[in-house]
PDB file with one MODEL, atoms N, CA, C and O in Angstrom:
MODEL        1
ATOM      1  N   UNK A   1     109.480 130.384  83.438  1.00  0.00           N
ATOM      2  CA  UNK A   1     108.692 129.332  82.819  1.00  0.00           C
ATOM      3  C   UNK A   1     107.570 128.938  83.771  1.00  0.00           C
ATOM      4  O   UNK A   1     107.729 128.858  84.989  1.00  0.00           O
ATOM      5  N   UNK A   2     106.328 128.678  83.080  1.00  0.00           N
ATOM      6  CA  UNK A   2     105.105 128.310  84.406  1.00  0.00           C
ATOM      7  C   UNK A   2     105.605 126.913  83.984  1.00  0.00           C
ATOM      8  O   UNK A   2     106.071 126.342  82.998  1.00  0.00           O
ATOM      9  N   UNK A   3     105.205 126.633  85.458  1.00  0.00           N
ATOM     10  CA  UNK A   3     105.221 124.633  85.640  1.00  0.00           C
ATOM     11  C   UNK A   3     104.126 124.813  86.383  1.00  0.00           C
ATOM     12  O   UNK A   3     103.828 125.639  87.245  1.00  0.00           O
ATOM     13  N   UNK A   4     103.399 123.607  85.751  1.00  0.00           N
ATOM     14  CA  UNK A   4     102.624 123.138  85.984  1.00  0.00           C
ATOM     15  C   UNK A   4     102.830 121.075  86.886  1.00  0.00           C
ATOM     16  O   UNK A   4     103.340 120.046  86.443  1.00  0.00           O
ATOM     17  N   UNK A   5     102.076 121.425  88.309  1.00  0.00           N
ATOM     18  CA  UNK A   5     102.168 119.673  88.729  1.00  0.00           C
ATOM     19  C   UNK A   5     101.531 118.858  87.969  1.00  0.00           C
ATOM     20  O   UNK A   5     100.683 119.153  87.127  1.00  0.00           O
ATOM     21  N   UNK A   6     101.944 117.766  88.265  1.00  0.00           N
ATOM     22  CA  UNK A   6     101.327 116.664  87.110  1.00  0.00           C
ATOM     23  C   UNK A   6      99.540 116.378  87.765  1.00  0.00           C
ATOM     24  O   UNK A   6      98.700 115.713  87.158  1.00  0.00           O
ATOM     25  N   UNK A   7      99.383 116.854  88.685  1.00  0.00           N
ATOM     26  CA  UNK A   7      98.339 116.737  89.169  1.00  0.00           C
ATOM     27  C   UNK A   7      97.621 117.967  88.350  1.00  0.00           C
ATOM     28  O   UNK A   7      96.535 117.708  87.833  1.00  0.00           O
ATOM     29  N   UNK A   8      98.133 119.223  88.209  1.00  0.00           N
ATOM     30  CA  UNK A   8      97.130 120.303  87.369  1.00  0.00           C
ATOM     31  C   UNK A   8      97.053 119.972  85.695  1.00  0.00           C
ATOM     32  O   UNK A   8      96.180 120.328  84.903  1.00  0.00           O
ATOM     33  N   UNK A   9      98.281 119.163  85.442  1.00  0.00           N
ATOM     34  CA  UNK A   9      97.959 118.158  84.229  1.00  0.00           C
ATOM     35  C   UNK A   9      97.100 117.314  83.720  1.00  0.00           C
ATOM     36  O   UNK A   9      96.589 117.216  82.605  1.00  0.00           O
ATOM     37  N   UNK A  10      97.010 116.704  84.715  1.00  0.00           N
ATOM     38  CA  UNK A  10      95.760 115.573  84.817  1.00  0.00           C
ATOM     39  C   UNK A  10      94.289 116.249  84.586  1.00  0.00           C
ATOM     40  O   UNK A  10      93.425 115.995  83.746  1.00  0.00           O
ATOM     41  N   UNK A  11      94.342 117.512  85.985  1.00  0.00           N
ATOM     42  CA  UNK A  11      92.935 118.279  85.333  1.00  0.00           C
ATOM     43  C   UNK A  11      92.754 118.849  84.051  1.00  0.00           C
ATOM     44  O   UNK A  11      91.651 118.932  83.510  1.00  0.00           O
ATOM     45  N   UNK A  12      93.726 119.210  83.598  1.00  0.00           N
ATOM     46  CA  UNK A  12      93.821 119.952  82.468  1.00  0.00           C
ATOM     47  C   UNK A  12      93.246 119.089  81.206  1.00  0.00           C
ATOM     48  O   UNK A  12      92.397 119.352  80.354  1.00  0.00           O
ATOM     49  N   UNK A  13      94.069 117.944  81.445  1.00  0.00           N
ATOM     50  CA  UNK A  13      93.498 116.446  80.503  1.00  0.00           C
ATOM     51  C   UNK A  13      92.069 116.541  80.561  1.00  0.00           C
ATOM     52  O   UNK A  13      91.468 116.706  79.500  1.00  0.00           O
ATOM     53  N   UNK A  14      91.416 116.459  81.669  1.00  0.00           N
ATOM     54  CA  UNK A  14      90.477 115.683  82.117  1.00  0.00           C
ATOM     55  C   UNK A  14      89.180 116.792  81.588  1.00  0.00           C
ATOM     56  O   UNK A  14      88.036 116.371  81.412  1.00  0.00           O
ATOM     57  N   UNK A  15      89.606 118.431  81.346  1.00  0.00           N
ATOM     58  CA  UNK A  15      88.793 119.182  81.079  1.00  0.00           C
ATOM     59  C   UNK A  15      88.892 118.784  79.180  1.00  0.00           C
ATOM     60  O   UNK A  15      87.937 118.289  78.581  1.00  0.00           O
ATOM     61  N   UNK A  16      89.871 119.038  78.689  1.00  0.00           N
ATOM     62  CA  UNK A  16      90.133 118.999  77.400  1.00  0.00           C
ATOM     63  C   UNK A  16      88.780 117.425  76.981  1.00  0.00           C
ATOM     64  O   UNK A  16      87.696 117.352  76.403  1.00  0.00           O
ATOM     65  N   UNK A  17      89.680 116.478  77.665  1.00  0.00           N
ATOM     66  CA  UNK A  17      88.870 114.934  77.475  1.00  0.00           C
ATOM     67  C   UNK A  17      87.312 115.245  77.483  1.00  0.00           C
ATOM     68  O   UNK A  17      86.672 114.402  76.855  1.00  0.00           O
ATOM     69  N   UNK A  18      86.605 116.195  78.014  1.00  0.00           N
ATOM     70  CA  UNK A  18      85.178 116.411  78.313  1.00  0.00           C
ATOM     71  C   UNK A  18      84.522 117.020  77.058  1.00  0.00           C
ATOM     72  O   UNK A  18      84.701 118.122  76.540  1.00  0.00           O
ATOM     73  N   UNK A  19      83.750 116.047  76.729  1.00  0.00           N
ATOM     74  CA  UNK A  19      83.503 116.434  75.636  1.00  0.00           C
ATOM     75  C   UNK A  19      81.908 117.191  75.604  1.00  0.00           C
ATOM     76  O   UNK A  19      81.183 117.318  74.617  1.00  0.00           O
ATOM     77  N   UNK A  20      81.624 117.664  77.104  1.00  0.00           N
ATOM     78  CA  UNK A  20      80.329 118.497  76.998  1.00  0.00           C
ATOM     79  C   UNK A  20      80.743 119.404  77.615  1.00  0.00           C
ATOM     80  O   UNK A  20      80.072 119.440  78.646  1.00  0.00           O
ATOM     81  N   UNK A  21      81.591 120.327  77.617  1.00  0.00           N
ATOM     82  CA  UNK A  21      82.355 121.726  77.099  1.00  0.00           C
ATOM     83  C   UNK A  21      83.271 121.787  76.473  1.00  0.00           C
ATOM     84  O   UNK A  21      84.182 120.968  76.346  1.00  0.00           O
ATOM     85  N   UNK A  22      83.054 123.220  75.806  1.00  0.00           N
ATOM     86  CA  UNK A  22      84.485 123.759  74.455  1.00  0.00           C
ATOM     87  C   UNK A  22      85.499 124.151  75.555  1.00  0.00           C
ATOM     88  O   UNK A  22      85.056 124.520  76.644  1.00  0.00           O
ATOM     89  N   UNK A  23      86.342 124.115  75.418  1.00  0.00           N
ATOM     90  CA  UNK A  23      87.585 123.823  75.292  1.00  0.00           C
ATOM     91  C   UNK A  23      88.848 124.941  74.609  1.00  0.00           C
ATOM     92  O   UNK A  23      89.918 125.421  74.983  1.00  0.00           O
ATOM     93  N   UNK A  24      87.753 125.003  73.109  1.00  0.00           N
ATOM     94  CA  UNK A  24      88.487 125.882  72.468  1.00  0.00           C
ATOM     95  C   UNK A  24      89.743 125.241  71.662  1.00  0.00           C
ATOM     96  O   UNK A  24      90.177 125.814  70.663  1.00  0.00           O
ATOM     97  N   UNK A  25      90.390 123.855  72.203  1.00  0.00           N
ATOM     98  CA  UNK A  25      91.174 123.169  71.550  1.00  0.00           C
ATOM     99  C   UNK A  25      91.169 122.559  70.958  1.00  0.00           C
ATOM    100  O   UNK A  25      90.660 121.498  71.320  1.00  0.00           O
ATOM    101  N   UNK A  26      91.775 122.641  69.355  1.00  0.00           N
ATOM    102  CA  UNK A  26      91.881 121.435  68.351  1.00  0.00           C
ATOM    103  C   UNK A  26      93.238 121.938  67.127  1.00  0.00           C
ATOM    104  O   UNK A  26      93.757 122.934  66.622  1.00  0.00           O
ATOM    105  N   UNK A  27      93.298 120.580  67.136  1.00  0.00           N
ATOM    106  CA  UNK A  27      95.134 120.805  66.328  1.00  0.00           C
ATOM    107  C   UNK A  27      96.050 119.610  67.515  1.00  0.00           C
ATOM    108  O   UNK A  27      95.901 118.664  68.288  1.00  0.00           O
ATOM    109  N   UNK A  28      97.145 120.655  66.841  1.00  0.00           N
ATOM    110  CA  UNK A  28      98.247 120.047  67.870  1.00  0.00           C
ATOM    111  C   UNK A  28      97.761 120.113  69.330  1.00  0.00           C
ATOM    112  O   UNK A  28      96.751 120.808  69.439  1.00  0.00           O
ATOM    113  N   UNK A  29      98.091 119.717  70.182  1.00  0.00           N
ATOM    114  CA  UNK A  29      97.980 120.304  71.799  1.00  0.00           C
ATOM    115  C   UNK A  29      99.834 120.196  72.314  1.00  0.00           C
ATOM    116  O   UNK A  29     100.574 119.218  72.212  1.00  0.00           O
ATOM    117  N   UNK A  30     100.022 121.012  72.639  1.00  0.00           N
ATOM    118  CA  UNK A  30     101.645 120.933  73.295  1.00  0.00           C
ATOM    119  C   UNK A  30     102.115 121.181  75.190  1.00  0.00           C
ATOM    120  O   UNK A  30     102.287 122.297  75.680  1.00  0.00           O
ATOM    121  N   UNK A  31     102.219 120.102  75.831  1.00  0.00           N
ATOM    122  CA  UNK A  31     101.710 120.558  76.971  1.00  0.00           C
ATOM    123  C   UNK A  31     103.515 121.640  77.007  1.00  0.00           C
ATOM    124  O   UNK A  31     104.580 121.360  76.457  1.00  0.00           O
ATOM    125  N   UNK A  32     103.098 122.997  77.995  1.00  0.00           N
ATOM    126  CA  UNK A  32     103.774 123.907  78.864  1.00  0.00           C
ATOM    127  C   UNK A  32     104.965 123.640  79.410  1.00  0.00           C
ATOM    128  O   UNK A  32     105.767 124.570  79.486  1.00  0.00           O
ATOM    129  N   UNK A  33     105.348 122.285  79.922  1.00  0.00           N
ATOM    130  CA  UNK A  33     106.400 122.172  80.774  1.00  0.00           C
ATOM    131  C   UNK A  33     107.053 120.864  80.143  1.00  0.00           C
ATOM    132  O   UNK A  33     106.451 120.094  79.395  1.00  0.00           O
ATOM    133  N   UNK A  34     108.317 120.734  80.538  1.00  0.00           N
ATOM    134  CA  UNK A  34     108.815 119.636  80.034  1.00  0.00           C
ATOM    135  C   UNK A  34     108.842 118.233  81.260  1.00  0.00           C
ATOM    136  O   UNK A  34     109.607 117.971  82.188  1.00  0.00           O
ATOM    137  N   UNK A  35     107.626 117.562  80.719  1.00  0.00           N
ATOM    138  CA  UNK A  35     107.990 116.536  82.258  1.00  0.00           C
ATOM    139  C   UNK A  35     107.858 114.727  81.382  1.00  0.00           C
ATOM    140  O   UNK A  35     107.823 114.456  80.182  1.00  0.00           O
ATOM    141  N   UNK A  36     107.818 113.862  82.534  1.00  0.00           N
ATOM    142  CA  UNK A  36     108.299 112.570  81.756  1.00  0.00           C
ATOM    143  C   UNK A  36     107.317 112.546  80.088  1.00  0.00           C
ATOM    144  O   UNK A  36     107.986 111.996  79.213  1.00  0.00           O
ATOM    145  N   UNK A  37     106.302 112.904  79.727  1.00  0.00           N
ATOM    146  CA  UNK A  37     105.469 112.210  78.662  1.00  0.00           C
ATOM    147  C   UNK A  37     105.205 114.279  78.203  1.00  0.00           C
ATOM    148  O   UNK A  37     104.081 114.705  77.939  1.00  0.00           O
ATOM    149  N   UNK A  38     105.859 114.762  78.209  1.00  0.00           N
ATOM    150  CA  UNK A  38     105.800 116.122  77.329  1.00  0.00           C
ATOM    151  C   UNK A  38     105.495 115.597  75.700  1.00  0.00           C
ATOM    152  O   UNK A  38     105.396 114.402  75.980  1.00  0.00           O
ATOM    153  N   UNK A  39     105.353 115.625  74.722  1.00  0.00           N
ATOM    154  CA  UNK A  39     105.335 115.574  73.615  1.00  0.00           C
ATOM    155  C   UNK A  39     104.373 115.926  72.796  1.00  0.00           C
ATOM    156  O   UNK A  39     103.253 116.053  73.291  1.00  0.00           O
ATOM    157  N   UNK A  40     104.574 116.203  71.185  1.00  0.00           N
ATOM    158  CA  UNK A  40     103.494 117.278  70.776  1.00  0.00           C
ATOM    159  C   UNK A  40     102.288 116.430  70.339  1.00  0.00           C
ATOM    160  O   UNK A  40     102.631 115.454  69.672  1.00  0.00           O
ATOM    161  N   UNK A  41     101.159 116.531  70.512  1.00  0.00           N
ATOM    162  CA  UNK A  41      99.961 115.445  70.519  1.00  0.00           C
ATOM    163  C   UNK A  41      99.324 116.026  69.380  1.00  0.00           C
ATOM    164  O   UNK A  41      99.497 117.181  68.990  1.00  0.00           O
ATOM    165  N   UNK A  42      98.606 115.200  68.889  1.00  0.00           N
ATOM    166  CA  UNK A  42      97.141 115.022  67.696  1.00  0.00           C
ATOM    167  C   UNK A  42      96.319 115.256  68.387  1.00  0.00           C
ATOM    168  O   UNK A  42      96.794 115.042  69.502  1.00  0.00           O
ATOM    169  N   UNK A  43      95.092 115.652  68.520  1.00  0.00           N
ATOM    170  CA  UNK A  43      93.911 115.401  68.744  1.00  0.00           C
ATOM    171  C   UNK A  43      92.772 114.967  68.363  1.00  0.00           C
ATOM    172  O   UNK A  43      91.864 115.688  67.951  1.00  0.00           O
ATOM    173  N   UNK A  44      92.738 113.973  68.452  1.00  0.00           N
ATOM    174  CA  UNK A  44      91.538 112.794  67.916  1.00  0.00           C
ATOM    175  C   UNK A  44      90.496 112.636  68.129  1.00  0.00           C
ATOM    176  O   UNK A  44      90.274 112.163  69.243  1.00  0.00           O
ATOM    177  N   UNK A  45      89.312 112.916  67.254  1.00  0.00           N
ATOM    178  CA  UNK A  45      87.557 112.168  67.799  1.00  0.00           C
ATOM    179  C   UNK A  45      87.262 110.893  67.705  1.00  0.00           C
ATOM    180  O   UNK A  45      87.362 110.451  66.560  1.00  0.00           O
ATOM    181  N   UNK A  46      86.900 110.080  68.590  1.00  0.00           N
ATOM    182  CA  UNK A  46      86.761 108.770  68.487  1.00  0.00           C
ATOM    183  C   UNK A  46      85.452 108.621  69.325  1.00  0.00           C
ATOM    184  O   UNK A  46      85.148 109.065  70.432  1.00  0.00           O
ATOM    185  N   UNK A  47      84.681 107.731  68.290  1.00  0.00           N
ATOM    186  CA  UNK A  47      83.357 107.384  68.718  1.00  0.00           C
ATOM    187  C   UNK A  47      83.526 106.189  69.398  1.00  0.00           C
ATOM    188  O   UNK A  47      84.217 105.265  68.969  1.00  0.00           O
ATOM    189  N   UNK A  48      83.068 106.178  70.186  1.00  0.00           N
ATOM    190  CA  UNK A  48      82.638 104.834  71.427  1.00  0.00           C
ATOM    191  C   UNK A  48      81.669 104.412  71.559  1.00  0.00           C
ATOM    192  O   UNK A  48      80.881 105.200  71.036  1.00  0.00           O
ATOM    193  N   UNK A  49      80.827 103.072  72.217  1.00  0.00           N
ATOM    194  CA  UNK A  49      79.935 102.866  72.530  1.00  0.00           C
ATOM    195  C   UNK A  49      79.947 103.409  73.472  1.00  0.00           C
ATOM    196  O   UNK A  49      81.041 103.885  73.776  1.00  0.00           O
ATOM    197  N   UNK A  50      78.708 103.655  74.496  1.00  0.00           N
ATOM    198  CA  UNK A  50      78.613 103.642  75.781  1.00  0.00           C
ATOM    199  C   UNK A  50      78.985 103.168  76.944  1.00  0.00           C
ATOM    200  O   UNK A  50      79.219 103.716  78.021  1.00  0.00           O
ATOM    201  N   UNK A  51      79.023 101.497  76.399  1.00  0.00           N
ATOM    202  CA  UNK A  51      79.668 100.754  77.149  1.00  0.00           C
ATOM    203  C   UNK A  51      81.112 100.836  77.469  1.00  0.00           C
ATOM    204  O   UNK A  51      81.684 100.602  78.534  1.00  0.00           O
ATOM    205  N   UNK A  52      81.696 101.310  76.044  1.00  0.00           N
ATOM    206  CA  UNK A  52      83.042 101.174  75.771  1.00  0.00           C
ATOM    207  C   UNK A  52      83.446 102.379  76.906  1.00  0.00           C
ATOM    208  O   UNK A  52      84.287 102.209  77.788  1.00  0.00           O
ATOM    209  N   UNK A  53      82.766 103.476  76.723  1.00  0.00           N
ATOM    210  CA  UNK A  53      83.436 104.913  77.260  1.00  0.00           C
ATOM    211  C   UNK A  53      83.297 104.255  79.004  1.00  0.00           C
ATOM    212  O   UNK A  53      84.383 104.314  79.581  1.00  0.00           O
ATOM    213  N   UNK A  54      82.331 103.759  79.729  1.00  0.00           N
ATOM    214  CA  UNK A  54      82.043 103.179  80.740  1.00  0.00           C
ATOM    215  C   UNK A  54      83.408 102.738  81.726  1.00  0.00           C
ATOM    216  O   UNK A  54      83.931 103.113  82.776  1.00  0.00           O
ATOM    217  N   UNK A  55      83.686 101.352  80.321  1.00  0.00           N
ATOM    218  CA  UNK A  55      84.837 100.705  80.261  1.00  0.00           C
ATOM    219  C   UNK A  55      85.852 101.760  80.242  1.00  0.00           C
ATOM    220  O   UNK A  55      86.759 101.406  80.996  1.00  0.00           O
ATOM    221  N   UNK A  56      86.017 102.505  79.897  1.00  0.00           N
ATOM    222  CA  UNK A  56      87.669 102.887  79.709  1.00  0.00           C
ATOM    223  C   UNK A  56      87.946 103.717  80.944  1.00  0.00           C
ATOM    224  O   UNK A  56      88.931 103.759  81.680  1.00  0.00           O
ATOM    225  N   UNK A  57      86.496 104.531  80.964  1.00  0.00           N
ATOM    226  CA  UNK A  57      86.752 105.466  82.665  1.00  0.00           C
ATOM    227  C   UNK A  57      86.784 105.090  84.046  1.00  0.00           C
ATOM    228  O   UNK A  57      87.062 105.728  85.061  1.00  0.00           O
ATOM    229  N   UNK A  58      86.355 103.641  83.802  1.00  0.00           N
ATOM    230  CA  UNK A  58      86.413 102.903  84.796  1.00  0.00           C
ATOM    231  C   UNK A  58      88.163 102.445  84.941  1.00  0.00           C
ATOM    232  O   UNK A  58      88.704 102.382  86.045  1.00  0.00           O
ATOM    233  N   UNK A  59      88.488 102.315  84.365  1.00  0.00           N
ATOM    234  CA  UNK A  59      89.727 101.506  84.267  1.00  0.00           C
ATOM    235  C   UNK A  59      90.962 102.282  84.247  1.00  0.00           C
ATOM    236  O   UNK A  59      92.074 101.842  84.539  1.00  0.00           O
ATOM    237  N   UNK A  60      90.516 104.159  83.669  1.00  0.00           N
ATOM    238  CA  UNK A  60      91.312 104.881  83.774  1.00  0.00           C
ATOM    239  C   UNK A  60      91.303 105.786  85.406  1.00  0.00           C
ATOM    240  O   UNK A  60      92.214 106.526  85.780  1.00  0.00           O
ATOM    241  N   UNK A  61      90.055 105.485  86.168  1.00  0.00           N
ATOM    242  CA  UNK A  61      90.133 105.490  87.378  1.00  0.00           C
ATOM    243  C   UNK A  61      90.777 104.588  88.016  1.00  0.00           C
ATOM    244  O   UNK A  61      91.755 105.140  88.519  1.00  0.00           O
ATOM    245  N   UNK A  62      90.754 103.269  88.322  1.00  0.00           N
ATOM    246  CA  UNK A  62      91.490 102.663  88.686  1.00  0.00           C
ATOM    247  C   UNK A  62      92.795 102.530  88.570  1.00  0.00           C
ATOM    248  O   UNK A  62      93.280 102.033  89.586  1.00  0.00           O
ATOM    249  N   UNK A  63      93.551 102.768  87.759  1.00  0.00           N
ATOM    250  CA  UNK A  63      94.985 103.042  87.190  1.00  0.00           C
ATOM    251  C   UNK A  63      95.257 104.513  87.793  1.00  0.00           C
ATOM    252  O   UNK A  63      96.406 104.674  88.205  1.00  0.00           O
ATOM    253  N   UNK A  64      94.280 105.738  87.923  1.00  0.00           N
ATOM    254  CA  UNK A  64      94.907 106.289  88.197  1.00  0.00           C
ATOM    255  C   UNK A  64      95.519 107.664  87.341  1.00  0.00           C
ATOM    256  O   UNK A  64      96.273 108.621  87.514  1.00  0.00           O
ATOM    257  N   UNK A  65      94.711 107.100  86.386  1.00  0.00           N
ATOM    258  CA  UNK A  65      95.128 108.259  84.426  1.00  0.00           C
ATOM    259  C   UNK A  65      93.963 108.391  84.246  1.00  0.00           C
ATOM    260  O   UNK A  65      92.859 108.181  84.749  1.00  0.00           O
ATOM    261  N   UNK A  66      94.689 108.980  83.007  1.00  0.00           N
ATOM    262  CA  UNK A  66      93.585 109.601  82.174  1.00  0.00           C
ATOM    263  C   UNK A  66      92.992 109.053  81.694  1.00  0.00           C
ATOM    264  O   UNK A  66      93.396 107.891  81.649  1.00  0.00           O
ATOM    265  N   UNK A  67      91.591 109.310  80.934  1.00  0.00           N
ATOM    266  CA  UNK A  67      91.477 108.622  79.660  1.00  0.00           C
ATOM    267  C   UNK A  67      92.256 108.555  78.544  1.00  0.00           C
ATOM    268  O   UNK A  67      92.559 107.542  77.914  1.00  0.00           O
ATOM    269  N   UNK A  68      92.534 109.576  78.352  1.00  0.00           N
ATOM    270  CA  UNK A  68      93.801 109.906  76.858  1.00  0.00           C
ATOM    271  C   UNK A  68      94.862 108.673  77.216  1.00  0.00           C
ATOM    272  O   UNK A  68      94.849 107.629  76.563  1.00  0.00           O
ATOM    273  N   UNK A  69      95.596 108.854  78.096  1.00  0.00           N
ATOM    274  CA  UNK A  69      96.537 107.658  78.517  1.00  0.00           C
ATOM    275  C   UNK A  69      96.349 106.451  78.127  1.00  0.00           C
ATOM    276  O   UNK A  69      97.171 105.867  77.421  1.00  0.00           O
ATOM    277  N   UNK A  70      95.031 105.815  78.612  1.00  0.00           N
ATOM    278  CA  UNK A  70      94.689 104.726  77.991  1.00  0.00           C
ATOM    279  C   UNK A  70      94.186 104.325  76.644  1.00  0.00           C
ATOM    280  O   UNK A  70      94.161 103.178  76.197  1.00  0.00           O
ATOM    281  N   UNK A  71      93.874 105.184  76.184  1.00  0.00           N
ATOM    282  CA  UNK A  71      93.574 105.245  74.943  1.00  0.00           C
ATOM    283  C   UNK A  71      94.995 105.140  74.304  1.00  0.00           C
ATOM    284  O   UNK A  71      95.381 104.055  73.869  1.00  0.00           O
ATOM    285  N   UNK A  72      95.717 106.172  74.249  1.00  0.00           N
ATOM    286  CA  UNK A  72      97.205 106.104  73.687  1.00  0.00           C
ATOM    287  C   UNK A  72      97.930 104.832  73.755  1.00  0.00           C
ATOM    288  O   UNK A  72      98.525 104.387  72.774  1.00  0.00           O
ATOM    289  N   UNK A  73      97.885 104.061  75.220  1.00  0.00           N
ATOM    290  CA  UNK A  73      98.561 102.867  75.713  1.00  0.00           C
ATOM    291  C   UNK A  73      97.761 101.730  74.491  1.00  0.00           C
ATOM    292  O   UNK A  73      98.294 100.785  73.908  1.00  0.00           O
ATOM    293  N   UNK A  74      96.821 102.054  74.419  1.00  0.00           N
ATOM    294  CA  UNK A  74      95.873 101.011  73.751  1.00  0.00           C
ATOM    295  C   UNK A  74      96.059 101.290  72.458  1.00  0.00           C
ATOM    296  O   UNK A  74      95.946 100.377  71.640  1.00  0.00           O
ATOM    297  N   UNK A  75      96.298 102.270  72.147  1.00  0.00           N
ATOM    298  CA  UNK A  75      96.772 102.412  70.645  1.00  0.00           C
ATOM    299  C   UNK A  75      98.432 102.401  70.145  1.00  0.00           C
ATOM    300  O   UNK A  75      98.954 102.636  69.055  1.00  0.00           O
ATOM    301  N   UNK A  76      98.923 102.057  71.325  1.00  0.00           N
ATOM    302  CA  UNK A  76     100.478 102.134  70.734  1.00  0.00           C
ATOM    303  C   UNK A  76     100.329 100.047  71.111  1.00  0.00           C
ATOM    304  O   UNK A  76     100.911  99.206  70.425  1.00  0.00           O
ATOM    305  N   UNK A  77      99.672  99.812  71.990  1.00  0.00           N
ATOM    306  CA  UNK A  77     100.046  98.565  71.917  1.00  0.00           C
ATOM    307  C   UNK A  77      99.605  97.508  70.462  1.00  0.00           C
ATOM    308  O   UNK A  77     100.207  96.556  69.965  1.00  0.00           O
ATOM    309  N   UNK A  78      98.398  98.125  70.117  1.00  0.00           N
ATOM    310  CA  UNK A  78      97.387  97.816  68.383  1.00  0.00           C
ATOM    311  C   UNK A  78      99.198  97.953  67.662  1.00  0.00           C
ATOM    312  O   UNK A  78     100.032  97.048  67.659  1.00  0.00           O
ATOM    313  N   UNK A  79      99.310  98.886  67.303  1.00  0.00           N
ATOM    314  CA  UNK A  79     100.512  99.220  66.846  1.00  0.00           C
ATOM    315  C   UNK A  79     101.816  98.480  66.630  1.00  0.00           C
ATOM    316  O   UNK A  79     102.589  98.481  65.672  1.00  0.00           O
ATOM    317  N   UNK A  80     101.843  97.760  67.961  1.00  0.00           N
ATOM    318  CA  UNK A  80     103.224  97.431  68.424  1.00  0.00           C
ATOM    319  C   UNK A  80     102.814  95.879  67.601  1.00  0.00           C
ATOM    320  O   UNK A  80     103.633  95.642  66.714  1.00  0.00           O
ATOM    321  N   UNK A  81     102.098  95.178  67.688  1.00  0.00           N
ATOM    322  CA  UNK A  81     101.643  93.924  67.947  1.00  0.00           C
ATOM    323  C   UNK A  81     101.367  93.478  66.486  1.00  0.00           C
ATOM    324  O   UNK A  81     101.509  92.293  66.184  1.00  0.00           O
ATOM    325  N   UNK A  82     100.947  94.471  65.507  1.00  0.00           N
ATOM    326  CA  UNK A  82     100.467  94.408  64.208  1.00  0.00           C
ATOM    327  C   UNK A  82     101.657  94.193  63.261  1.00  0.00           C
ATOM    328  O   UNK A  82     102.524  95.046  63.074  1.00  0.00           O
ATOM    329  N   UNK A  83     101.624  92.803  62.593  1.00  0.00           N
ATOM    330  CA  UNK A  83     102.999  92.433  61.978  1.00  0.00           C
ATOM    331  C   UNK A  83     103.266  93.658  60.983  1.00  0.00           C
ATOM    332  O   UNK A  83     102.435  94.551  60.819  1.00  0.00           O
ATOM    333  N   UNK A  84     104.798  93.603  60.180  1.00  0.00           N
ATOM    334  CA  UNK A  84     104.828  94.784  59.560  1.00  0.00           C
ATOM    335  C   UNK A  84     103.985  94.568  58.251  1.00  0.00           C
ATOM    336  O   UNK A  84     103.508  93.458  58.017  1.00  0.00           O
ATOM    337  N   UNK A  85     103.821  95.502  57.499  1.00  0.00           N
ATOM    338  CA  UNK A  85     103.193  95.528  56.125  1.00  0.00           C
ATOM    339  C   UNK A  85     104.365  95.302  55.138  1.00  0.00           C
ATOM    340  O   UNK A  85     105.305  96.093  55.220  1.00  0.00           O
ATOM    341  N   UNK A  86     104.417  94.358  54.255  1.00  0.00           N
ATOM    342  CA  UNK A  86     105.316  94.541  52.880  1.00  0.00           C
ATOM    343  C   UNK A  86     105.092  95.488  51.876  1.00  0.00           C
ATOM    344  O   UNK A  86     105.831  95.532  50.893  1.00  0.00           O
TER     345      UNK A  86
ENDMDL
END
């Protein structure tokens, strides 16, 4: 089995996340190895302001992640918080 460190993960993110080269990826994405946050992903286009994208890479530097990460965190928390529907 290739394993991959969570550090060649991160690049891997960080190339996929770039959205001024192909990639070649769209669909599912399934990462290679089984490690804490393995699971089979969507891949989503989401328009941002400028500011917004600014904001998020800033903050996903500081933390230490990805962008995807925060985005996800930010969308499971929308999620979590939103009373249920009847």
């Amino acid at each position: 089995m290739f394993v991959r460190s969570e550090q060649e993960q991160d690049e891997q993110a960080r190339i996929l996340e770039d959205e001024t080269q192909s990639d070649g990826y769209t669909g599912v994405v399934i990462n290679s190895v089984p490690w804490k946050k393995a699971q089979a992903t969507q891949v989503h286009t989401v328009r941002l302001t400028d500011v917004q994208s600014v904001e998020i890479k800033q903050l996903a530097q500081q933390r230490k992640q990805s962008v995807s990460e925060i985005l996800r965190d930010a969308v499971s928390y929308y999620l979590t918080a939103q009373p249920a529907s009847s």
